[in-house]
FIGUTOR-179725 format. One record per residue: residue in one letter; z, x, y of N, C-alpha, C in turn. Coordinates in steps of 0.1 Angstrom, whole numbers. Example, Ala and Ser with C-alpha at 12.3 -4.5 7.8 and 13.67 -1.06 7.14 Angstrom:
REM residues 2
[node "A"; [78; 132; -57]; [78; 123; -45]; [78; 132; -33]]
[node "S"; [71; 128; -22]; [71; 137; -11]; [79; 129; 0]]
This chain:
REM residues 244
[node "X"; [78; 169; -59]; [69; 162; -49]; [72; 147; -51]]
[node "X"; [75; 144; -39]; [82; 129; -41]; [64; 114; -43]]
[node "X"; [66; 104; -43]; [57; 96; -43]; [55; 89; -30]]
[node "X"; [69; 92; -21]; [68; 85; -11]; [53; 93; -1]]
[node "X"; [61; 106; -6]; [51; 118; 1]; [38; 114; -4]]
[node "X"; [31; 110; -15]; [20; 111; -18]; [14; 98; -9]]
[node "X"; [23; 87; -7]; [18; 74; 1]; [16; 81; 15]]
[node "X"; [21; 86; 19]; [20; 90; 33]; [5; 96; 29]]
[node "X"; [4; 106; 25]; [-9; 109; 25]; [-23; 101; 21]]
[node "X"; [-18; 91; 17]; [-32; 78; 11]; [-32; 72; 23]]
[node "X"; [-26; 68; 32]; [-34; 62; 46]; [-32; 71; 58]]
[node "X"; [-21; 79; 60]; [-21; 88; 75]; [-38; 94; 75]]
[node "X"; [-46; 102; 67]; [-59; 105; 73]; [-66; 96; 80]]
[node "X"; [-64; 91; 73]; [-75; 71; 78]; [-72; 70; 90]]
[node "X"; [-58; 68; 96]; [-54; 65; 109]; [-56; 75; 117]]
[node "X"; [-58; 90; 111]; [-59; 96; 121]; [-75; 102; 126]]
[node "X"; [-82; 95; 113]; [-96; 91; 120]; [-104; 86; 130]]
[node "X"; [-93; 72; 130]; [-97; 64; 143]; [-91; 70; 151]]
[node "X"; [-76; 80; 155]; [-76; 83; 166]; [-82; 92; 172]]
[node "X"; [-91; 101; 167]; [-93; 115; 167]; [-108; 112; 173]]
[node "X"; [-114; 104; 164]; [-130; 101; 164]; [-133; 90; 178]]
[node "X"; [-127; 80; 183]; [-127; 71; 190]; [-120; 65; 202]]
[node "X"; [-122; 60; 212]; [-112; 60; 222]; [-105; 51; 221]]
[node "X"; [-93; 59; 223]; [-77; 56; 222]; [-73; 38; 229]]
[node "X"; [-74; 30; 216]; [-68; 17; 221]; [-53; 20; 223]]
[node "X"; [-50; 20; 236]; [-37; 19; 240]; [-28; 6; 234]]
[node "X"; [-36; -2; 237]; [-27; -15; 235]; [-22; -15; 221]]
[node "X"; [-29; -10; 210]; [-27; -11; 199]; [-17; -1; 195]]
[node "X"; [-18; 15; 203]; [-12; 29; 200]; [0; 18; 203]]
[node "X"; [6; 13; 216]; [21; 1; 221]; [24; -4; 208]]
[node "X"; [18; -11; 206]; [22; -21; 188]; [27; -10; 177]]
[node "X"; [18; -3; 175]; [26; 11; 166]; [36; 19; 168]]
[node "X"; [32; 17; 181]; [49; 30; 184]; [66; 19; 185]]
[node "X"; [58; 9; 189]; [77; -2; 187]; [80; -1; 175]]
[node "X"; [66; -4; 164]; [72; -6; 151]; [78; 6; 142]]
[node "X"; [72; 14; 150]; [76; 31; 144]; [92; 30; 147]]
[node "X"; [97; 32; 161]; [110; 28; 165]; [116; 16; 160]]
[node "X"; [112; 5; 160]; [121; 0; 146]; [123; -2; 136]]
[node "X"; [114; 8; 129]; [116; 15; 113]; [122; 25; 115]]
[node "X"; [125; 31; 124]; [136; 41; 124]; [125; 57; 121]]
[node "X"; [112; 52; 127]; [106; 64; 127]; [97; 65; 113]]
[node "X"; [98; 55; 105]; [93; 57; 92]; [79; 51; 93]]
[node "X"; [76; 47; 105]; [64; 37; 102]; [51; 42; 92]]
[node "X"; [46; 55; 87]; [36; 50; 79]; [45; 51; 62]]
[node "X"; [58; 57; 61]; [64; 53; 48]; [64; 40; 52]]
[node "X"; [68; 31; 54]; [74; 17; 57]; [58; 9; 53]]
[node "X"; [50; 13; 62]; [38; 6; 61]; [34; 2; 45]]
[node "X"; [37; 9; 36]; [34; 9; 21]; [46; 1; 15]]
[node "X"; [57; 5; 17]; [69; 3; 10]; [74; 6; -2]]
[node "X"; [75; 18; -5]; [81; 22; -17]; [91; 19; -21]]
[node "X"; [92; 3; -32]; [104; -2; -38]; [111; 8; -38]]
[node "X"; [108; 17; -50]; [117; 30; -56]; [127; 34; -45]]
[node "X"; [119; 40; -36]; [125; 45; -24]; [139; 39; -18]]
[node "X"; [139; 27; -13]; [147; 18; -9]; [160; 14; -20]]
[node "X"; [154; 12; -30]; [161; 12; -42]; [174; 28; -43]]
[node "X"; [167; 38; -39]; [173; 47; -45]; [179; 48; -29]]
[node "X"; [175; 49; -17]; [182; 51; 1]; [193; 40; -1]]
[node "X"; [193; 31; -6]; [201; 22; -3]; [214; 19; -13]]
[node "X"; [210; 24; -25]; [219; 25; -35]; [219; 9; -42]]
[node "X"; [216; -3; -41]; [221; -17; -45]; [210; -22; -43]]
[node "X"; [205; -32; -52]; [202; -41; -49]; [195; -51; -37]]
[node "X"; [210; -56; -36]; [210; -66; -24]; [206; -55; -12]]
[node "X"; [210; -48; -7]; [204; -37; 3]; [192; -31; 5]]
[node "X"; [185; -32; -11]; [170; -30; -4]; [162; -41; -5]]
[node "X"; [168; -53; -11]; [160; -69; -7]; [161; -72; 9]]
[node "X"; [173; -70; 13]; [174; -72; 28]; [167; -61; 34]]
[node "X"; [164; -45; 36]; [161; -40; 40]; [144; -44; 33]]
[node "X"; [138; -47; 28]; [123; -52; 22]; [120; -66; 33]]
[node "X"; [131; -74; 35]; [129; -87; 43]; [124; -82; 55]]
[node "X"; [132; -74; 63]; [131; -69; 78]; [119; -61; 80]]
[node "X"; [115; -52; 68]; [99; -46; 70]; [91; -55; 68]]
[node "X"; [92; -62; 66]; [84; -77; 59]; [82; -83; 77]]
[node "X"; [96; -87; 80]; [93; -92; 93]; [88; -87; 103]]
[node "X"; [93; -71; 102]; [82; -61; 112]; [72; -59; 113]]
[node "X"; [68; -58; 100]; [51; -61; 98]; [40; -73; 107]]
[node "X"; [50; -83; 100]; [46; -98; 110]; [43; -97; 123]]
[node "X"; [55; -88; 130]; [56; -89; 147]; [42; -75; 151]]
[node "X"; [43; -68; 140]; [28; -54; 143]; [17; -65; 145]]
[node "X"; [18; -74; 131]; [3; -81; 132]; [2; -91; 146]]
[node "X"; [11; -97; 151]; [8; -99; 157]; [1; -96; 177]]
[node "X"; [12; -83; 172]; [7; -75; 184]; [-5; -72; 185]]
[node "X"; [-8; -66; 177]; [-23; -60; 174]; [-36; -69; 176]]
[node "X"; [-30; -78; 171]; [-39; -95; 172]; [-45; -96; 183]]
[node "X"; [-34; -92; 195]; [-33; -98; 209]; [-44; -85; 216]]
[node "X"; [-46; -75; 209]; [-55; -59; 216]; [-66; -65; 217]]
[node "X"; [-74; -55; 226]; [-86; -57; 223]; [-93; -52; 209]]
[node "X"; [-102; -58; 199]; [-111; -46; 193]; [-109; -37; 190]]
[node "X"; [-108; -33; 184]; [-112; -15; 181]; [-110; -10; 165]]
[node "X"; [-118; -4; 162]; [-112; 3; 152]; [-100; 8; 147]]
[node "X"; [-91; 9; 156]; [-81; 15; 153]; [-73; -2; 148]]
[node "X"; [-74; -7; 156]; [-70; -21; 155]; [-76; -30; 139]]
[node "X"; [-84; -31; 138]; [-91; -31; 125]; [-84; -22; 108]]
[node "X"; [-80; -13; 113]; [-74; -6; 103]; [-60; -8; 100]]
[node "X"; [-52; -12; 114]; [-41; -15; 111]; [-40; -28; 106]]
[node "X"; [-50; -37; 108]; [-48; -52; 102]; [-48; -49; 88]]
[node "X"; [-58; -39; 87]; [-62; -41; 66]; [-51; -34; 66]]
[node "X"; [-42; -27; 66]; [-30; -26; 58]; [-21; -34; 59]]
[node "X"; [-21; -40; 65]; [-14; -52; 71]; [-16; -61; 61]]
[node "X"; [-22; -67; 59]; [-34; -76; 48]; [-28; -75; 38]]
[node "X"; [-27; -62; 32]; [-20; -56; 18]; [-5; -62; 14]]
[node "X"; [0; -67; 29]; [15; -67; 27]; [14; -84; 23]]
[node "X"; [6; -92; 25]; [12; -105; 25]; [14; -110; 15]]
[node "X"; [6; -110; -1]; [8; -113; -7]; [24; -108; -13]]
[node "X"; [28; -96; -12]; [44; -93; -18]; [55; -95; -9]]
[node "X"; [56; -99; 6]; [62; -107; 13]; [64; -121; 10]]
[node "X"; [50; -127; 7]; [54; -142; 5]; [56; -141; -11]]
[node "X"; [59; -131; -18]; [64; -136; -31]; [78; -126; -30]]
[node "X"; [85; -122; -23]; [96; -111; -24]; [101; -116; -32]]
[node "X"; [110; -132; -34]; [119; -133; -43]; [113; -126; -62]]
[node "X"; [101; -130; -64]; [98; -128; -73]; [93; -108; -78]]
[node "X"; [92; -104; -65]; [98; -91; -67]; [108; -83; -70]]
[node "X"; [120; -97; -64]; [133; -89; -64]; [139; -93; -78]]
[node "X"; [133; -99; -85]; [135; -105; -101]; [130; -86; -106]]
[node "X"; [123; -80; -102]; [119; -68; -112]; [127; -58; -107]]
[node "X"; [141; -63; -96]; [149; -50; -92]; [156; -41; -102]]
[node "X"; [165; -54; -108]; [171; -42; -122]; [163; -33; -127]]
[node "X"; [156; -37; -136]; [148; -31; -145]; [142; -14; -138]]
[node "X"; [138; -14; -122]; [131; -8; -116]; [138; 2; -111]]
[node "X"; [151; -4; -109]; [163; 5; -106]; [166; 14; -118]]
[node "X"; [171; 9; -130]; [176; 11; -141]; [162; 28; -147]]
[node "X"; [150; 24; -142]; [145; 30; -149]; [136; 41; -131]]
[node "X"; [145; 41; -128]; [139; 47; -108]; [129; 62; -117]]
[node "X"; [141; 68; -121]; [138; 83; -124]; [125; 85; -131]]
[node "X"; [126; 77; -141]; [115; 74; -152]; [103; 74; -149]]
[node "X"; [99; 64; -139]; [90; 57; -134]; [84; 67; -123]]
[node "X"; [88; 76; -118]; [88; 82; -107]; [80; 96; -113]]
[node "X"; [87; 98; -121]; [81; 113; -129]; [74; 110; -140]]
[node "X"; [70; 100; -146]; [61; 98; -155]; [45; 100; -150]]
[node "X"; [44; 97; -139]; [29; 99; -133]; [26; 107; -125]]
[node "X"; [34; 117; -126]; [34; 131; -118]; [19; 138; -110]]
[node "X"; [15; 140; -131]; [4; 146; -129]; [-6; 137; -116]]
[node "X"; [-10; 124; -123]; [-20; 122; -114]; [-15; 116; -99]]
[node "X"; [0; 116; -97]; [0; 118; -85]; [1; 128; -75]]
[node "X"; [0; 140; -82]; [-2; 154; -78]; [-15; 153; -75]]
[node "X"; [-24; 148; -85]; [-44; 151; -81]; [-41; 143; -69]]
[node "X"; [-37; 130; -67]; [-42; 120; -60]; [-41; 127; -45]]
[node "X"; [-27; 135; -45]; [-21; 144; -32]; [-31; 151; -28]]
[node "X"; [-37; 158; -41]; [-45; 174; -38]; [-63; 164; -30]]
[node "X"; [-66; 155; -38]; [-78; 149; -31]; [-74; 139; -18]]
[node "X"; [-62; 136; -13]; [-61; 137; -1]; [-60; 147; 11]]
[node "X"; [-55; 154; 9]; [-60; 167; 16]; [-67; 171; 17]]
[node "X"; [-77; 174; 7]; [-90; 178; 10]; [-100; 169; 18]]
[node "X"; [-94; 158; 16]; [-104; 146; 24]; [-99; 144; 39]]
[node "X"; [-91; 150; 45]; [-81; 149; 53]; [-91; 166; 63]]
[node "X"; [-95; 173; 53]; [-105; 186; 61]; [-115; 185; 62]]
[node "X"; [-120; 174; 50]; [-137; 176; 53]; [-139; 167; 43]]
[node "X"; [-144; 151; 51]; [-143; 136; 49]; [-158; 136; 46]]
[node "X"; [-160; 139; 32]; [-176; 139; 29]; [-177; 128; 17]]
[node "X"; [-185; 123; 16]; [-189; 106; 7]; [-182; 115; -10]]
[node "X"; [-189; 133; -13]; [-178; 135; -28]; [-164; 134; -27]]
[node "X"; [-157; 138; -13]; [-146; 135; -16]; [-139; 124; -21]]
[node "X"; [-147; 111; -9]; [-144; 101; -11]; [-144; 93; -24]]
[node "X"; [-154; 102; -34]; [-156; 95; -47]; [-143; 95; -56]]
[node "X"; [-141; 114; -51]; [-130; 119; -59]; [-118; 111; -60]]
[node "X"; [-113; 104; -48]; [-102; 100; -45]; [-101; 85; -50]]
[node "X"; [-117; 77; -48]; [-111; 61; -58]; [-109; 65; -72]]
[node "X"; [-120; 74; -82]; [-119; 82; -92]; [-103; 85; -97]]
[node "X"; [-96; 90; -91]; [-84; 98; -93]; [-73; 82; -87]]
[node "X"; [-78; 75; -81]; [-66; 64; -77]; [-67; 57; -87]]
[node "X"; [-78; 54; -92]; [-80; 44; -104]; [-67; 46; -116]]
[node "X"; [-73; 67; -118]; [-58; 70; -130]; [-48; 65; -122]]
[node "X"; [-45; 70; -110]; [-33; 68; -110]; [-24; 56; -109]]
[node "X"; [-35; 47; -106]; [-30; 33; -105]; [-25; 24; -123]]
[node "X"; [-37; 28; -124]; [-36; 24; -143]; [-22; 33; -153]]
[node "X"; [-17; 43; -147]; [-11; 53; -152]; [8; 45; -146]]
[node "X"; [5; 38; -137]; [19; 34; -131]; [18; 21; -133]]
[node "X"; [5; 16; -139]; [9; -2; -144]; [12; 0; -157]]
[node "X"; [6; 8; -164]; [11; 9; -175]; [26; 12; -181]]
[node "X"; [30; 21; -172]; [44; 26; -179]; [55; 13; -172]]
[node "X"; [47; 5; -161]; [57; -4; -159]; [61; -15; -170]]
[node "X"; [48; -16; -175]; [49; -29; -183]; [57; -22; -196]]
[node "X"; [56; -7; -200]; [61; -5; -211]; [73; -1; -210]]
[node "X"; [79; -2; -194]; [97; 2; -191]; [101; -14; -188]]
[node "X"; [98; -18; -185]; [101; -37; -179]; [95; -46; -182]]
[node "X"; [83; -46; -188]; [78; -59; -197]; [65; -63; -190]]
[node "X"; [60; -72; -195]; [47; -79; -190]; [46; -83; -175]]
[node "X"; [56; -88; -171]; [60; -97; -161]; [58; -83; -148]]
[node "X"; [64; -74; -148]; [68; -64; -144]; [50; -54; -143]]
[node "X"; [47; -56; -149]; [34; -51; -152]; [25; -53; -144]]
[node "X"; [25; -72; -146]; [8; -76; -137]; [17; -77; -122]]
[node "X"; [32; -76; -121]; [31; -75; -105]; [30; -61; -103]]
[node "X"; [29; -54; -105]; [24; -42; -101]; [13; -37; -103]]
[node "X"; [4; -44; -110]; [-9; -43; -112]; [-13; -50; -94]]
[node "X"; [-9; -61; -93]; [-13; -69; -81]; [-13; -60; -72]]
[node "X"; [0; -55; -69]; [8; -45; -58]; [-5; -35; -58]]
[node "X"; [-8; -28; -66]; [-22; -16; -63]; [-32; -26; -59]]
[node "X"; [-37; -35; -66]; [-52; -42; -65]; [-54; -45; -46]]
[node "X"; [-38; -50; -41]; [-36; -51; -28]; [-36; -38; -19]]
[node "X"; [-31; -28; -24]; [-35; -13; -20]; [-50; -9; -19]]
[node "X"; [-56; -11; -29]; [-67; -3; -28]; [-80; -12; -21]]
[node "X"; [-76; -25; -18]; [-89; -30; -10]; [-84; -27; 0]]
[node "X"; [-68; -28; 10]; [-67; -20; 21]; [-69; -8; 21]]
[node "X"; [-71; 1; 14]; [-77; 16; 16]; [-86; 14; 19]]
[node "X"; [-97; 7; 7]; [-111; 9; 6]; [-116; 0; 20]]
[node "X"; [-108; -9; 24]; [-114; -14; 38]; [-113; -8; 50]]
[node "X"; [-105; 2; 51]; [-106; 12; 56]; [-115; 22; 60]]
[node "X"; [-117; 28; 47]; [-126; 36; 47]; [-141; 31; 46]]
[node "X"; [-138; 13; 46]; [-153; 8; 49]; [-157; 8; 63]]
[node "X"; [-145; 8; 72]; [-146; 7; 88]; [-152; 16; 92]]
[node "X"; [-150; 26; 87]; [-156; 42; 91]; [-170; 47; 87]]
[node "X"; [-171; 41; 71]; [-189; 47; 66]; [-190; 33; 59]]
[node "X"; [-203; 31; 61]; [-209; 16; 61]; [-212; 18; 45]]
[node "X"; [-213; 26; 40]; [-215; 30; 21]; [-205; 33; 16]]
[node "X"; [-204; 33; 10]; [-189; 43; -4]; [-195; 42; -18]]
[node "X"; [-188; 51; -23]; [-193; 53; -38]; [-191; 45; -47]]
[node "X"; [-202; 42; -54]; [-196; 31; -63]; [-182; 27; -73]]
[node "X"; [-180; 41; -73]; [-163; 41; -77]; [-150; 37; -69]]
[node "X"; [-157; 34; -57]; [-148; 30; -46]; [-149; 11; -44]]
[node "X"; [-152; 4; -55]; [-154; -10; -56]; [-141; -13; -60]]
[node "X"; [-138; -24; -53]; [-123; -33; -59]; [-129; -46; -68]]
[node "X"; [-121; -51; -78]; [-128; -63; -84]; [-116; -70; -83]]
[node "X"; [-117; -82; -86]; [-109; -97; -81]; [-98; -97; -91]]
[node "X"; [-85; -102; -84]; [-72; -97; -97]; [-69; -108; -107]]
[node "X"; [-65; -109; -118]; [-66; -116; -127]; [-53; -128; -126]]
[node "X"; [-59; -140; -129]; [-55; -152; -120]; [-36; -152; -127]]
[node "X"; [-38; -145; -136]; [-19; -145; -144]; [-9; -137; -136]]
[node "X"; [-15; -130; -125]; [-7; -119; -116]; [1; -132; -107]]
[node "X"; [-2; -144; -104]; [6; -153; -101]; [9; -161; -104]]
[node "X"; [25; -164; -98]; [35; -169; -106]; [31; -189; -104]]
[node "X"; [20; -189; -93]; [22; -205; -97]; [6; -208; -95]]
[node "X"; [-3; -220; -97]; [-15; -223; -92]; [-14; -228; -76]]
[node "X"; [0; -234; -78]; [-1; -239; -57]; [-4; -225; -53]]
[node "X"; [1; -217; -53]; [3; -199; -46]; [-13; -195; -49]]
[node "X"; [-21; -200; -58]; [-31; -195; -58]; [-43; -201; -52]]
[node "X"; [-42; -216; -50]; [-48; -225; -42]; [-47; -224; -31]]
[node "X"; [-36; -217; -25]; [-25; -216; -8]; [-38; -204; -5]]
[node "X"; [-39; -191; -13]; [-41; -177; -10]; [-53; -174; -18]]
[node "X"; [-62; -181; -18]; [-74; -175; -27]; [-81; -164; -18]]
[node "X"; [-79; -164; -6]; [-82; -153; 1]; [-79; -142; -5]]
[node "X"; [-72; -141; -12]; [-63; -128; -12]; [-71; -125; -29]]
[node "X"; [-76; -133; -34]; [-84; -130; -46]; [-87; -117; -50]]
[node "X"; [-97; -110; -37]; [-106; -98; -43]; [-100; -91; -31]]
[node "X"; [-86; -83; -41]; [-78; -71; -35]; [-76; -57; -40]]
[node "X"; [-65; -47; -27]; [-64; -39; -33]; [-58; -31; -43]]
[node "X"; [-23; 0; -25]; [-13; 13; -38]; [-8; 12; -43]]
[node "X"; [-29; 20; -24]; [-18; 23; -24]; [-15; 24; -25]]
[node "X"; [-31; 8; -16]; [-24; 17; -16]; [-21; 14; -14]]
[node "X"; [-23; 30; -7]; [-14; 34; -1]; [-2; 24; -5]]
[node "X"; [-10; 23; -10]; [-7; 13; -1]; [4; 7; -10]]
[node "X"; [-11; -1; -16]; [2; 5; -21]; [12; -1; -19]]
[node "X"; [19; -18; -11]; [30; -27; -5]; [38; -26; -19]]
[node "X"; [48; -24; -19]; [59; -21; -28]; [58; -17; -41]]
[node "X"; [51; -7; -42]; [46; 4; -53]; [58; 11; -55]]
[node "X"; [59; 21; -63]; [68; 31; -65]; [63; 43; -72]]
């Protein structure tokens, strides 16, 4: 069971909430379907960006920094589309994943500093968190049949391990440095989930709280003076923007 598979499943129910439950913003469905076609059809894998993934599709380096720039840029051109819609929920949902991506776009280079290491250790990193990326699977599904406030507990509950379970083993395969950016990378995941799933039910469980990321996750004070917005974040998730 791959991880990319498990990202797919941390935001596709969400989106298919708003379309199922609400009327269909066209203008917005336009913006997703270009970006789908030029991701090559990948759009909710892409929406996340599974370093690993890219890392391992591409074989090098340099090939999945350049292919990370161009989802980077695609992203840009969704948000802006979407920008341009009317309203809607559905529109709303795609911004907060959207959201997730900016902080590791405007730091790529300093991502692509943790390539080796991430490469070197792909296999490692991927199957060391199995288990609780197996729960995290099995409580998307279930929440995906019957979207009731215990599921929803189950799943920040079980994201929490799984988040702590894949910062951990980073910092102890690639070091500190390697660590709090991937700590960041989830913190930016899980407030785009959880804003999500705030669009939909005006409550969530108190396990479903994100708290503000720790000011050492960036590499400079300008970057943090620039983006204090980006303070109190969330894989993802899903998200999870260049998780693995």
């Amino acid at each position: 069971m791959s991880f990319r598979r498990s990202i797919l499943i941390l935001f596709l129910p969400v989106l298919l909430i708003a379309q199922s439950d609400f009327h269909v913003n066209h203008c917005v469905l336009r913006c997703k379907d270009n970006h789908m076609r030029e991701m090559d059809n990948e759009w909710s894998h892409d929406f996340t960006l599974p370093l690993l993934n890219l890392l391992k599709t591409t074989g090098n380096e340099t090939a999945a920094f350049i292919k990370a720039q161009a989802i980077c840029t695609s992203n840009r051109l969704l948000e802006v589309c979407v920008r341009n819609c009317n309203t809607s929920q559905e529109a709303s949902i795609i911004l907060a994943g959207i959201r997730s991506w900016h902080d590791s776009c405007n730091n790529l280079e300093e991502v692509r500093a943790q390539f080796p290491c991430w490469k070197e250790n792909g296999e490692r990193l991927s199957s060391v968190c199995r288990d609780q990326t197996v729960r995290l699977e099995s409580d998307m599904l279930k929440f995906a049949k019957n979207q009731t406030q215990e599921n929803i507990e189950t799943i920040c509950i079980d994201f929490e391990h799984f988040s702590h379970c894949f910062i951990q083993e980073h910092g102890k395969y690639c070091g500190y440095r390697s660590e709090v950016i991937t700590a960041r990378m989830f913190e930016n995941n899980r407030e785009a989930m959880f804003k999500m799933l705030k669009i939909r039910w005006n409550t969530l469980p108190a396990s479903c709280k994100y708290t503000q990321l720790r000011r050492d996750t960036y590499s400079s004070d300008r970057y943090n003076e620039n983006n204090s917005f980006s303070v109190t974040v969330s894989l993802l998730i899903l998200l999870l923007p260049f998780v693995f």
